[in-house]
LOKE-140955 format. One record per residue (C-alpha): x, y, z; residue in one letter; residue number from 1. Coordinates in steps of 0.25 Angstrom, whole numbers, plus 5000, padded with zeros to 4 digits. Layout:
N
> px, py, pz, resn, resi
> X, Y, Z, A, NUM
...
// end
This chain:
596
> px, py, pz, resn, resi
> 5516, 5543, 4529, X, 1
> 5505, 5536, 4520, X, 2
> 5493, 5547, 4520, X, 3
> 5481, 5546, 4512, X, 4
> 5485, 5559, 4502, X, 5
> 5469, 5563, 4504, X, 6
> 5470, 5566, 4517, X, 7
> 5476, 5577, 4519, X, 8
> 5475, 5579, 4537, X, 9
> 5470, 5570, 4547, X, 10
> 5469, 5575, 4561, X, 11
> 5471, 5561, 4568, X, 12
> 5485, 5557, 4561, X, 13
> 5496, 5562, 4568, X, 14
> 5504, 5566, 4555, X, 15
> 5493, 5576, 4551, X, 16
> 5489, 5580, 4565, X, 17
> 5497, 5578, 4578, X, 18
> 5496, 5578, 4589, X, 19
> 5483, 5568, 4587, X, 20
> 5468, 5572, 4593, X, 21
> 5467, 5581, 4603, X, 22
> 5476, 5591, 4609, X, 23
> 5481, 5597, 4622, X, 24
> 5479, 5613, 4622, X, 25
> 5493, 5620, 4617, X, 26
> 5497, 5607, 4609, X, 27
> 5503, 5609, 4595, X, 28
> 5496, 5601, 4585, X, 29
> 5502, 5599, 4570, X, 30
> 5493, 5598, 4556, X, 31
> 5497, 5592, 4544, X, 32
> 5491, 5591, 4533, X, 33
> 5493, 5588, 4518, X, 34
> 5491, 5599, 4509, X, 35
> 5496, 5606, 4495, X, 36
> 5509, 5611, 4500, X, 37
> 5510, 5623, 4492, X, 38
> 5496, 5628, 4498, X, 39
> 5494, 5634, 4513, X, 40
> 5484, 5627, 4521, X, 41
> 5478, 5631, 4535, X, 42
> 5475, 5625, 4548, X, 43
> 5461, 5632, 4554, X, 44
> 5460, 5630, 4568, X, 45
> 5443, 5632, 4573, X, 46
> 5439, 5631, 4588, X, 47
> 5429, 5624, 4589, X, 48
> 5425, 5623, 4575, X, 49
> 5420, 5638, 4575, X, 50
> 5430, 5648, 4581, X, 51
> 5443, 5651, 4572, X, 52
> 5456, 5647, 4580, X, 53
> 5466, 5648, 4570, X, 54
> 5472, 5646, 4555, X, 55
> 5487, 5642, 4554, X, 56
> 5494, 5639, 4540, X, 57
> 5498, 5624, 4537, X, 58
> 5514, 5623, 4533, X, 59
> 5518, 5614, 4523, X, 60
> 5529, 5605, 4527, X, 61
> 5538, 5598, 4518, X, 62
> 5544, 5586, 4525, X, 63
> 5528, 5581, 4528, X, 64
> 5521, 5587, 4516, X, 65
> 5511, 5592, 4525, X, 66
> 5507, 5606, 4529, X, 67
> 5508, 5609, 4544, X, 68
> 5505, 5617, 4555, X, 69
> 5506, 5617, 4571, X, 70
> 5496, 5622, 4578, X, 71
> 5494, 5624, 4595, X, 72
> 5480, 5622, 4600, X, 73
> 5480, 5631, 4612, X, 74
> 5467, 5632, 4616, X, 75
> 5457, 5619, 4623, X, 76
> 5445, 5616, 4612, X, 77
> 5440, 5609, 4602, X, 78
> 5446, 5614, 4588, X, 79
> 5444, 5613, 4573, X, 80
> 5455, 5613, 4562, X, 81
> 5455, 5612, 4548, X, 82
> 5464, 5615, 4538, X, 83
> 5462, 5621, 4523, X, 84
> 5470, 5630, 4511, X, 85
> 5467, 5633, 4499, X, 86
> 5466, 5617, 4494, X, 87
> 5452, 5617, 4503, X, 88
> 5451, 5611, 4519, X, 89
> 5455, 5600, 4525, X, 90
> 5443, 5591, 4528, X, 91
> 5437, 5580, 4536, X, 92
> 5426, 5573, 4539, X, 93
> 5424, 5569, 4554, X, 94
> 5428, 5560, 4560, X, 95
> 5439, 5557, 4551, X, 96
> 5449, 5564, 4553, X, 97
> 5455, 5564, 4539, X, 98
> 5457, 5577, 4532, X, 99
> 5454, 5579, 4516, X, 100
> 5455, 5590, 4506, X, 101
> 5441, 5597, 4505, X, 102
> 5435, 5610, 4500, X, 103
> 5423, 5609, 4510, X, 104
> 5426, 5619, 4520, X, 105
> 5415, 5613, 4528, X, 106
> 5422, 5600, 4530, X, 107
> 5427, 5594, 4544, X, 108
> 5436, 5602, 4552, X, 109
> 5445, 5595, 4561, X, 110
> 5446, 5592, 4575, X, 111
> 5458, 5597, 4587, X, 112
> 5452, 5594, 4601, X, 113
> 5462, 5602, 4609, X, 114
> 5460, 5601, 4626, X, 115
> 5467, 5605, 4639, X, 116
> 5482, 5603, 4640, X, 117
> 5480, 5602, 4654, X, 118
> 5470, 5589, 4653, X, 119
> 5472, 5577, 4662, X, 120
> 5465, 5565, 4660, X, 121
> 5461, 5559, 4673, X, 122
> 5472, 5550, 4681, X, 123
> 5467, 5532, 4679, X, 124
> 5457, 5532, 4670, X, 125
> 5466, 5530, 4656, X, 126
> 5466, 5515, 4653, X, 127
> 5453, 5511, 4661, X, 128
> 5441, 5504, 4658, X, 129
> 5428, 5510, 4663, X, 130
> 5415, 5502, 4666, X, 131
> 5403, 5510, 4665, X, 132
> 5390, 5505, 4677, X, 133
> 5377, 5508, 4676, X, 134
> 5377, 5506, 4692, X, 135
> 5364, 5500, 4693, X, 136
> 5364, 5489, 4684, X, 137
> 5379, 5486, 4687, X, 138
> 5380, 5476, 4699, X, 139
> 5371, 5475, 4711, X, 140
> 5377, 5471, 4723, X, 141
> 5368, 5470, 4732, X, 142
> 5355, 5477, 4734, X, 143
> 5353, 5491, 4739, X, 144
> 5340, 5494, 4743, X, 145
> 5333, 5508, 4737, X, 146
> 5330, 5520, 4744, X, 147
> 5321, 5522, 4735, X, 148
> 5307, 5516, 4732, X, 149
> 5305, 5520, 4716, X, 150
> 5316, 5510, 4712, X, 151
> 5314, 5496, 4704, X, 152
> 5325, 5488, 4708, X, 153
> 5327, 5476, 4700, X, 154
> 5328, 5461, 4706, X, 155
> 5331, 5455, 4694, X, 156
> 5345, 5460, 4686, X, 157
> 5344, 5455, 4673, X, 158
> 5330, 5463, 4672, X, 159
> 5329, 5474, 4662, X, 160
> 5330, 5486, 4665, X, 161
> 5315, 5493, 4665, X, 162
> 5313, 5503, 4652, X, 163
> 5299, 5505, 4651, X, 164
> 5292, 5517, 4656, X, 165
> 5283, 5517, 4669, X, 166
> 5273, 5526, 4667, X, 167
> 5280, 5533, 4655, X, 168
> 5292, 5534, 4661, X, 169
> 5306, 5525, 4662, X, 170
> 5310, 5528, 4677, X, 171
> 5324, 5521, 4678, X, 172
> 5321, 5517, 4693, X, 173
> 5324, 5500, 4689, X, 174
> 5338, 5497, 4697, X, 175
> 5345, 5484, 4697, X, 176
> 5353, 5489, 4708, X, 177
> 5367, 5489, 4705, X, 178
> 5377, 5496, 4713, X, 179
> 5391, 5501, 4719, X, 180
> 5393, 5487, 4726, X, 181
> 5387, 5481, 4715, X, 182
> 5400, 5488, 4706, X, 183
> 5410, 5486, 4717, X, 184
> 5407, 5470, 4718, X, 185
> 5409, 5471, 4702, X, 186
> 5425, 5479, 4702, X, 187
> 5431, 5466, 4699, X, 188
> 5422, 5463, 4688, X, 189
> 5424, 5477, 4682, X, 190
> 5439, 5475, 4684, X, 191
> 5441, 5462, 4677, X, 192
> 5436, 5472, 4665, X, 193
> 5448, 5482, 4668, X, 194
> 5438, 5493, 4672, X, 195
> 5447, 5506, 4679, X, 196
> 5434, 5515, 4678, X, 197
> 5420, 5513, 4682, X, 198
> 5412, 5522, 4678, X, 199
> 5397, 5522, 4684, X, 200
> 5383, 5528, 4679, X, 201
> 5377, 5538, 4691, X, 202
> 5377, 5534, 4704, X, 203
> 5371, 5543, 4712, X, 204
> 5357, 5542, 4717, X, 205
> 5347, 5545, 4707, X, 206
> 5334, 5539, 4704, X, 207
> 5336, 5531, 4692, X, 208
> 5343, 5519, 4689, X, 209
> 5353, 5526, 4678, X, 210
> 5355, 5537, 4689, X, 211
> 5357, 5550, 4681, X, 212
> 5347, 5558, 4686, X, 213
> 5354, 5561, 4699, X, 214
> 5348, 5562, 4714, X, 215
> 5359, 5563, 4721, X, 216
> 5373, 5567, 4717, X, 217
> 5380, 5563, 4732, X, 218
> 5375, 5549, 4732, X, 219
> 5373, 5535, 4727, X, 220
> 5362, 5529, 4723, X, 221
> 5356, 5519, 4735, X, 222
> 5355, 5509, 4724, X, 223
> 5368, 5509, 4722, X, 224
> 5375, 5510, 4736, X, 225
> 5379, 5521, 4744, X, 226
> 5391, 5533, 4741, X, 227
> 5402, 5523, 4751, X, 228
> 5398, 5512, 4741, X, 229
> 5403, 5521, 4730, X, 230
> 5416, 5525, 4736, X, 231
> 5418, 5508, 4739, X, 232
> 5414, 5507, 4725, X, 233
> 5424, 5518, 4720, X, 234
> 5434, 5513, 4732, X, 235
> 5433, 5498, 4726, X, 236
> 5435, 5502, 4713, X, 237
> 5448, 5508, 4715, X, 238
> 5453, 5498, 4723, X, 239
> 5450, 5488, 4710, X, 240
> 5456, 5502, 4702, X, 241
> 5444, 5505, 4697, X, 242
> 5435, 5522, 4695, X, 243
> 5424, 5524, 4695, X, 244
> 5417, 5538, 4687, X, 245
> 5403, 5543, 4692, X, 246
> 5393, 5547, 4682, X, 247
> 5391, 5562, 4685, X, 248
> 5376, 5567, 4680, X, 249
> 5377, 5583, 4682, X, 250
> 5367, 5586, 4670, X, 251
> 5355, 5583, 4678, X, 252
> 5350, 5576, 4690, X, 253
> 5337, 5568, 4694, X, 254
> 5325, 5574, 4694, X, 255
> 5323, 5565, 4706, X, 256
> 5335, 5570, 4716, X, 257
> 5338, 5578, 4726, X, 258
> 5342, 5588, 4719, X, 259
> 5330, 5590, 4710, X, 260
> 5321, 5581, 4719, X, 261
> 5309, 5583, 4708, X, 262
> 5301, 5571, 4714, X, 263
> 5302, 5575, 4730, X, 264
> 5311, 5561, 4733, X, 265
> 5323, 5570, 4740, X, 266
> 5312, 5579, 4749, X, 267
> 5307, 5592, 4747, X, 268
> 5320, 5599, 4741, X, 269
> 5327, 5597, 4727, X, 270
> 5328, 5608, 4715, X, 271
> 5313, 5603, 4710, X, 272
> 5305, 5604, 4723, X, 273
> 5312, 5617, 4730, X, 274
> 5316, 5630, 4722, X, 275
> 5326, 5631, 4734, X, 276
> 5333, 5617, 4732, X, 277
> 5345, 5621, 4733, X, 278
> 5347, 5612, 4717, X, 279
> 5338, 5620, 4712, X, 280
> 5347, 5628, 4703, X, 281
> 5354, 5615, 4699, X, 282
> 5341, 5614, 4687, X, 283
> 5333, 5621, 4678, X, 284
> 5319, 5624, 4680, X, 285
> 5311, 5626, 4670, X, 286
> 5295, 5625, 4664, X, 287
> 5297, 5614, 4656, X, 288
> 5289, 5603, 4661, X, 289
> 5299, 5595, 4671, X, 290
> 5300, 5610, 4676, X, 291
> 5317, 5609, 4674, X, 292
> 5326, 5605, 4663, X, 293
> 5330, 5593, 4662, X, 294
> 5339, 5584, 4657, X, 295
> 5336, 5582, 4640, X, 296
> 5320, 5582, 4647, X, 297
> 5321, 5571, 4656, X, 298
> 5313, 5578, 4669, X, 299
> 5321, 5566, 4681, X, 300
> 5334, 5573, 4675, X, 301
> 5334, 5589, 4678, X, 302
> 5346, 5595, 4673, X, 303
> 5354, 5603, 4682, X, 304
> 5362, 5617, 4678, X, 305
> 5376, 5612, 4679, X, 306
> 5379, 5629, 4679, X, 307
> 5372, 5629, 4693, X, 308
> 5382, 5633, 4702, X, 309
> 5376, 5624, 4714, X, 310
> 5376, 5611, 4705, X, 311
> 5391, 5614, 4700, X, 312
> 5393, 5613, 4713, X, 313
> 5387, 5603, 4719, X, 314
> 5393, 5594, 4706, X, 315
> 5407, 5600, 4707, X, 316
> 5412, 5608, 4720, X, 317
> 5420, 5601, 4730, X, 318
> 5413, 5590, 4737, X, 319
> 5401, 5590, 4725, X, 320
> 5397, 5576, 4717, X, 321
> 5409, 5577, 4710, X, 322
> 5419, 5578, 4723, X, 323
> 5410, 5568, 4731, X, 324
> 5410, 5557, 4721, X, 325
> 5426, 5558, 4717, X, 326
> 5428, 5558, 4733, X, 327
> 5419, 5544, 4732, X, 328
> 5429, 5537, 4723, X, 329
> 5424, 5541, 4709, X, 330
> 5436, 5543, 4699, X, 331
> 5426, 5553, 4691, X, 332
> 5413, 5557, 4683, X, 333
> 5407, 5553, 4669, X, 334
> 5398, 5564, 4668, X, 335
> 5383, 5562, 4662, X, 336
> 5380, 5571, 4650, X, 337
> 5392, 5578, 4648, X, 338
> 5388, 5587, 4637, X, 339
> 5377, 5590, 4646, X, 340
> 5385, 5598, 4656, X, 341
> 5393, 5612, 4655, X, 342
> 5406, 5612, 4651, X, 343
> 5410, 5620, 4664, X, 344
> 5402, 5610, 4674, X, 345
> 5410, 5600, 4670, X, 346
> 5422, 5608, 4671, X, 347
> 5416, 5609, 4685, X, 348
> 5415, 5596, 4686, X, 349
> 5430, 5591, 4680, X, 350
> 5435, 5601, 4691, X, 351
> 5428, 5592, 4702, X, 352
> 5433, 5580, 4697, X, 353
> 5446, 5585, 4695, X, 354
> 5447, 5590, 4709, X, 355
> 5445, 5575, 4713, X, 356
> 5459, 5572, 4706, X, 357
> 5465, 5569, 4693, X, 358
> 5461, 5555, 4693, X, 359
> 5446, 5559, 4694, X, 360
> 5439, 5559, 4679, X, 361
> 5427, 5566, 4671, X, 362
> 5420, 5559, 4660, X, 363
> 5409, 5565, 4651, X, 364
> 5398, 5561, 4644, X, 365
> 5399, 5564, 4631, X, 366
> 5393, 5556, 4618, X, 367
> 5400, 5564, 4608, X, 368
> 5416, 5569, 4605, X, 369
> 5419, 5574, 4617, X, 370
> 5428, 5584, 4611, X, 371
> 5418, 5590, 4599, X, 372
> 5406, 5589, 4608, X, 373
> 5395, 5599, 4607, X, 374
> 5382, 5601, 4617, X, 375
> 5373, 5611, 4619, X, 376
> 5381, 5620, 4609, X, 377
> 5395, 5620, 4617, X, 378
> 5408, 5612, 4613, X, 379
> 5410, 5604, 4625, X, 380
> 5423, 5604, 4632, X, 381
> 5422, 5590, 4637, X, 382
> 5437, 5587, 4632, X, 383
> 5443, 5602, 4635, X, 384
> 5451, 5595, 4645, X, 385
> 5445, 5605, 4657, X, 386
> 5432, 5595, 4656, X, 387
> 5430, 5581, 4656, X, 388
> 5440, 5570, 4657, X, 389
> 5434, 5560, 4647, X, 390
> 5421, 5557, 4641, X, 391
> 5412, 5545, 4636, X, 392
> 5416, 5540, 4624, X, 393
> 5404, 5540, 4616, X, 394
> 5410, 5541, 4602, X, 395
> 5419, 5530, 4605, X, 396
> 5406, 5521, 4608, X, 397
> 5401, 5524, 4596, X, 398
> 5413, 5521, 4587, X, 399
> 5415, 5509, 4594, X, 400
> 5400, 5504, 4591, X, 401
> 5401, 5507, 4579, X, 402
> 5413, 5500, 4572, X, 403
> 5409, 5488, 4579, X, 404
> 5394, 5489, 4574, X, 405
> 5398, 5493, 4559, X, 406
> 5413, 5491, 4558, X, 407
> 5416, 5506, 4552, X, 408
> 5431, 5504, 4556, X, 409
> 5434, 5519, 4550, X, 410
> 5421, 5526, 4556, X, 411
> 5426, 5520, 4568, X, 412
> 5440, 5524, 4568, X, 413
> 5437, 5538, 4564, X, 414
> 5427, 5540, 4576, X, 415
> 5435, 5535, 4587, X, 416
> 5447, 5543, 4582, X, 417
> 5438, 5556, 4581, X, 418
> 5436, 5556, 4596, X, 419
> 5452, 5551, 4599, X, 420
> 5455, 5562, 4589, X, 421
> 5447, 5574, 4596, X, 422
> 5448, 5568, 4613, X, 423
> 5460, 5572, 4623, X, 424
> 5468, 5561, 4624, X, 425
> 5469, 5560, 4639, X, 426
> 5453, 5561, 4637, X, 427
> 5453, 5551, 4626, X, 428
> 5460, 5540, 4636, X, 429
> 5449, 5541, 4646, X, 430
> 5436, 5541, 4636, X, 431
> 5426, 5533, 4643, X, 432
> 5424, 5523, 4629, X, 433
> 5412, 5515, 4629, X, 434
> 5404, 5506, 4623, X, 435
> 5391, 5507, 4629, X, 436
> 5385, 5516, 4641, X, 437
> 5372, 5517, 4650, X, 438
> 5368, 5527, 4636, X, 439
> 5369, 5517, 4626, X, 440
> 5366, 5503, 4621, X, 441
> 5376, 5494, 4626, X, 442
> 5388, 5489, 4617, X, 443
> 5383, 5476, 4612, X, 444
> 5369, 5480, 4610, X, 445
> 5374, 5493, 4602, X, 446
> 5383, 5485, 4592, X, 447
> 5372, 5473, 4589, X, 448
> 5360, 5480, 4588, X, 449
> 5369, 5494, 4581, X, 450
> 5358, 5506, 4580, X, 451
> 5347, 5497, 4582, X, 452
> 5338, 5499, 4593, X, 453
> 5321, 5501, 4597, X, 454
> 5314, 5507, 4608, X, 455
> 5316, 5502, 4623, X, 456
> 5307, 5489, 4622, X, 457
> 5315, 5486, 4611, X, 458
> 5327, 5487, 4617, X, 459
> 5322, 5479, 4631, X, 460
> 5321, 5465, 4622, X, 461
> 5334, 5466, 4614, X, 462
> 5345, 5456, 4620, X, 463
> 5354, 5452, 4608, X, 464
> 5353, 5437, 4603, X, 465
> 5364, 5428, 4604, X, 466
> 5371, 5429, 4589, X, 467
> 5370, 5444, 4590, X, 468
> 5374, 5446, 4605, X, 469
> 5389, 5437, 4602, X, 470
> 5391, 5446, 4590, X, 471
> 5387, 5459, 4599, X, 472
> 5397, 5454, 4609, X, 473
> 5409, 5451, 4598, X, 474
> 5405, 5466, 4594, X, 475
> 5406, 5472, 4609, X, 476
> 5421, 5465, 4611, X, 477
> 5424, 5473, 4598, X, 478
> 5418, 5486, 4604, X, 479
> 5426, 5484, 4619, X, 480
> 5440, 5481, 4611, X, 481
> 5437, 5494, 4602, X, 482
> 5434, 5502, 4615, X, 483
> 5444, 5495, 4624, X, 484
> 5454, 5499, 4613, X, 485
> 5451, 5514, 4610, X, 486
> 5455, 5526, 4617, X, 487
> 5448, 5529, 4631, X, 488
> 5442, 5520, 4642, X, 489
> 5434, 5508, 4638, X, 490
> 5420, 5510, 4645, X, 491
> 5412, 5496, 4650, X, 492
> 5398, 5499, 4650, X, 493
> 5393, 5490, 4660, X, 494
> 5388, 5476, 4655, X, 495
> 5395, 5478, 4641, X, 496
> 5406, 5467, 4645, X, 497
> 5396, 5457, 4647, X, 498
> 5389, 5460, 4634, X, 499
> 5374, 5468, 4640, X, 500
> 5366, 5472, 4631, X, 501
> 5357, 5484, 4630, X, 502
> 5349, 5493, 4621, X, 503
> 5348, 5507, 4627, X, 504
> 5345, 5513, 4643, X, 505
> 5342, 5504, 4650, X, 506
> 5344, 5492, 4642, X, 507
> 5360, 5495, 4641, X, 508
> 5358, 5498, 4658, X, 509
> 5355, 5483, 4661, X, 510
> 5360, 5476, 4675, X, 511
> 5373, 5470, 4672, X, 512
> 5371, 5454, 4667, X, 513
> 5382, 5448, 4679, X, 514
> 5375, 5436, 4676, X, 515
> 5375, 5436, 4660, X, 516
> 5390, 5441, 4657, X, 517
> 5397, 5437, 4644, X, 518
> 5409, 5433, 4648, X, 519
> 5414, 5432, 4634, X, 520
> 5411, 5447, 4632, X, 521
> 5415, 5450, 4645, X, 522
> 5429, 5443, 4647, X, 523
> 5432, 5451, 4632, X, 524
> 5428, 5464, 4636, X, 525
> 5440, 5461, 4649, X, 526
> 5450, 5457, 4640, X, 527
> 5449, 5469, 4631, X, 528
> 5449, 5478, 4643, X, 529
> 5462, 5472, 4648, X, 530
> 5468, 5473, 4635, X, 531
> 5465, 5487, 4636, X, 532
> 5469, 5488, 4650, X, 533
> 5482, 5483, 4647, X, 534
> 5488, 5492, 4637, X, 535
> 5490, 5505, 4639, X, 536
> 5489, 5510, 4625, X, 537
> 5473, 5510, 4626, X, 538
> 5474, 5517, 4639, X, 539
> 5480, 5529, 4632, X, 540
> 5486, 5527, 4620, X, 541
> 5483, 5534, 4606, X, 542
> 5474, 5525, 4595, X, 543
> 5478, 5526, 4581, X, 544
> 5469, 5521, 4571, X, 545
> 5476, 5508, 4560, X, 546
> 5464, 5504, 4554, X, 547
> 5448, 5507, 4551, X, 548
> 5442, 5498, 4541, X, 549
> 5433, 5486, 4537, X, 550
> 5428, 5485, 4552, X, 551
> 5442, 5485, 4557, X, 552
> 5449, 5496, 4566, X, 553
> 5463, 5495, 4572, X, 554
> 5470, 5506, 4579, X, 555
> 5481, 5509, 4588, X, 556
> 5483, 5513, 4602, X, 557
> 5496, 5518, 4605, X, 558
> 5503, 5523, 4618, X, 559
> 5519, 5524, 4621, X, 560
> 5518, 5510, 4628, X, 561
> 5511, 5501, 4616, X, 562
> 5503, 5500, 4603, X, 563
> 5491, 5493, 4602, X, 564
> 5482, 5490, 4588, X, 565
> 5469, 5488, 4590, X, 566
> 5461, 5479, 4578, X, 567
> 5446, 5477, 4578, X, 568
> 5439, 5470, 4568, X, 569
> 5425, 5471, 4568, X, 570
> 5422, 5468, 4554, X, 571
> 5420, 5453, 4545, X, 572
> 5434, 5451, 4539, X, 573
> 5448, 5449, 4545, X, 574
> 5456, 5462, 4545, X, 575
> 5471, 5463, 4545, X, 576
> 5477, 5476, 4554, X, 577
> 5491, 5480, 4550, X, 578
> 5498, 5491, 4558, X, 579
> 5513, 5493, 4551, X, 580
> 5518, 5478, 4548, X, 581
> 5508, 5471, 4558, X, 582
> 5496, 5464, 4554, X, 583
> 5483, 5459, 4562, X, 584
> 5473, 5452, 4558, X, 585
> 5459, 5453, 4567, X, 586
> 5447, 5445, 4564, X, 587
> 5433, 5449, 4560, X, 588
> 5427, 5455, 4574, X, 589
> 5439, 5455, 4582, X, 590
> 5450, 5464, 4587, X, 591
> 5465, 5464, 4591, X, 592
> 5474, 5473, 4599, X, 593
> 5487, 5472, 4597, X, 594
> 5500, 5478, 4604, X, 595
> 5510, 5482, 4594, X, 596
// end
């Protein structure tokens, strides 16, 4: 094999390392590396970059030239491993994953993700598509009248949303009335896209038109229909094969609620206005001035104490929020600020979901590596394989944005592999991958206007020009083959396919333009997903980067059933891919997937 002689390990090649990425508790994972072979060399094992597991001696082995050890990973948990004799250490620098001669005894230690060996990944979801809707600004079929008096319902659709503060204050009650029958009528659009998951921003009544500040758990927003117009929905959509996953918001709830009923709109109870509300120990009273804490200080979201026993319950037990929505139809939760919540309330919570069957999912919200993440001082156990299923796939976002923004074919290649590298497999396949989300600036607007950006009236009077919205759209086509092709499940955000634009909340939270689609856009963003759709190698099958340079990635993805190549050129020139004998051209901004 023809190695660069300078390096001397690299954890993602399967001659130095294998198996690749992460591992199963109990799995034997073999080391090489290549170093003096009359010298001893050692393999330290750290949990968790602080706490010493082990040191094993390296063997030197003739017939490969390398020095090799074996080592069993009994124990669940993130790990560290470097390797060193009296020639210096084995270095790197994240996020590549090549390892060089150093003396530096600082320098970057090395990764093993290691997870439950009694792991599922939840039954259907590997290989679909998911559509993500902002429910109000969706479809509205018909209008439902409010119950409730302090709402601005919105006659004309193409309106903008408001942003301005009203008496120093932006209130989020403007509603252009999408709802659940607004997304039934709208199964057959959806399915001309391949979508097999729809996953849909809060539900439940609240008192905002973004609805994560909760009022009642065990019911749907009036503006949106009723709790049997959900279970139709959840009934259509798997008639048309179809899920649907619930946003879960169990950090906090509305200050305005009946739990917390601050403002007096549920009657005289609630944890605010009656010391012996029975929800009362659901929060934290305080002397600050809201009088409780709050989520990150915004007094119409009281955070709740997810170690209260009465709101584990009421979340979690038989017949809670979690059992009542899976009975409805819901295939599963995507919960709001993951790194927000315990550890063991979302081991709580898995349990529930669980109970519901195999087929039931849990998604996280998480912005970082799932695996390495860090909040509020703790090592998360988002990926243990006793927590979540799946998580949003943030960093893949970012790459993806990136490459086609600045064309770093390498930086590209290196940050994707970092998180195939360090994620369960079975996990990795059900990544939500996305390109845009209610959080960030959609997709075309990211890639055209990069990093630039201005306060919110700026961003109200920015709508792309002609030349510069046909060249963001060639960018996005780019963007939807790179995530279609990846590992995980391709993630429509709403409006995207038609080419929406959108600088940050609520510009990317528009009504959908059903009367000012791209069709050109559109029509590519269905072929792609049938392409993907149609070969099961991108369902499940392993990616092996071929090439990273002058703006041109090309990989692999490889299962026992076929072998594709995926090219994508996003740089000036013509560039030539050769994979063994085979050689293929793809043009400047362009791609080609090719079975082999």
């Amino acid at each position: 094999m023809n190695y660069n002689r300078d390096v001397i390990y690299n954890s993602r090649d399967i001659f130095f390392k294998k198996p690749f990425g992460a591992v199963k508790n109990g799995t034997q994972v073999l080391f090489r590396i290549r170093w003096p072979n009359d010298e001893e060399a050692f393999l330290t094992i750290l949990r968790d970059a602080k706490d010493a597991v082990d040191k094993v001696p390296l063997k030197y082995n003739p017939s490969t030239g390398m020095h090799e050890v074996s080592y069993t990973f009994s124990d669940i948990g993130l790990f560290y491993y470097r390797f060193g004799g009296d020639s210096g250490f084995v270095g790197r620098k994240h996020p590549s994953s090549e390892g060089f001669l150093t003396k530096d005894k600082s320098s970057g230690w090395f990764i093993q993700f290691v997870y439950d060996k009694n792991f599922k990944a939840p039954e259907g979801f590997e290989g679909k598509v998911i559509y993500q809707i902002f429910p109000d600004r969706f479809h509205r079929e018909n209008v439902i009248e409010t119950e409730f008096d302090d709402r601005i319902i919105h006659t004309d659709l193409r309106t903008q949303p408001l942003f301005r503060p009203v008496s120093g204050k932006v209130w989020n009650n403007d509603y252009f009335g999408g709802n659940l029958d607004g997304i039934v009528r709208k199964l057959p659009y959806l399915k001309s896209l391949n979508v097999g998951i729809i996953y849909l921003n809060p539900i439940f009544e609240a008192h905002s038109n973004h609805r994560y500040n909760t009022a009642n758990y065990m019911k749907v927003d009036p503006l949106l229909g009723t709790n049997d117009d959900f279970a139709r929905l959840a009934k259509e959509a798997a008639k048309a094969d179809i899920k649907i996953i619930l946003d879960g918001v169990f950090s906090h709830t509305g200050s305005d609620s009946i739990y917390f009923n601050k403002y007096g709109r549920y009657g005289d109870g609630g944890a605010y206005r009656d010391i012996n509300s029975p929800y009362r120990s659901w929060y934290q009273f305080d002397k600050s001035k809201a009088g409780y804490k709050s989520w990150w200080g915004f007094d119409t979201l009281p955070e709740v104490n997810e170690n209260d026993e009465g709101y584990r319950e009421f979340i979690c037990k038989e017949g809670g929020v979690i059992d009542y929505w899976l009975k409805m139809g819901a295939s599963g939760f995507r919960l709001d600020v993951a790194d927000e919540l315990p550890d063991e309330f979302i081991t709580e919570i898995r349990k529930a979901v669980k109970r519901n069957g195999d087929d039931k999912i849990l998604i996280g919200e998480v912005w970082e590596d799932a695996a390495t993440k860090i909040s509020y001082g703790r090592r998360r156990k988002f990926l243990w394989g006793n927590s979540l299923d799946s998580v949003m796939n943030y960093p893949f976002m970012n790459a993806i944005t990136d490459f086609i923004s600045n064309g770093n074919a390498a930086l590209f290649i290196d940050n994707v592999m970092s998180v195939v590298e360090n994620y369960p497999k079975p996990m990795m396949d059900i990544t939500m991958n996305h390109l845009s989300t209610h959080d960030t600036r959609r997709i075309i607007t990211a890639l055209v206007y990069k990093g630039k950006t201005g306060d919110r009236e700026w961003q109200s009077v920015q709508h792309l020009n002609k030349d510069d919205y046909l060249r963001g759209v060639e960018m996005v086509k780019l963007a939807f083959v790179t995530m279609a092709t990846l590992p995980g499940l391709p993630t429509i955000y709403y409006g995207d396919e038609i080419g929406m634009q959108g600088f940050s909340d609520p510009f990317n939270r528009a009504y959908f333009e059903w009367d000012n689609i791209d069709e050109n856009l559109l029509s590519f963003v269905r072929m792609i997903m049938n392409v993907r759709s149609e070969h099961s190698a991108f369902a499940n099958g392993t990616i092996v980067p071929l090439r990273a340079e002058n703006g041109c990635v090309a990989y692999i993805r490889e299962n026992d059933e076929e072998k594709i190549l995926v090219a994508i050129n996003r740089g000036e020139f013509d560039e030539i891919v050769r994979y063994k004998s085979r050689c293929f051209l793809v043009k400047p901004w362009s791609f080609r997937i090719q079975k082999l």
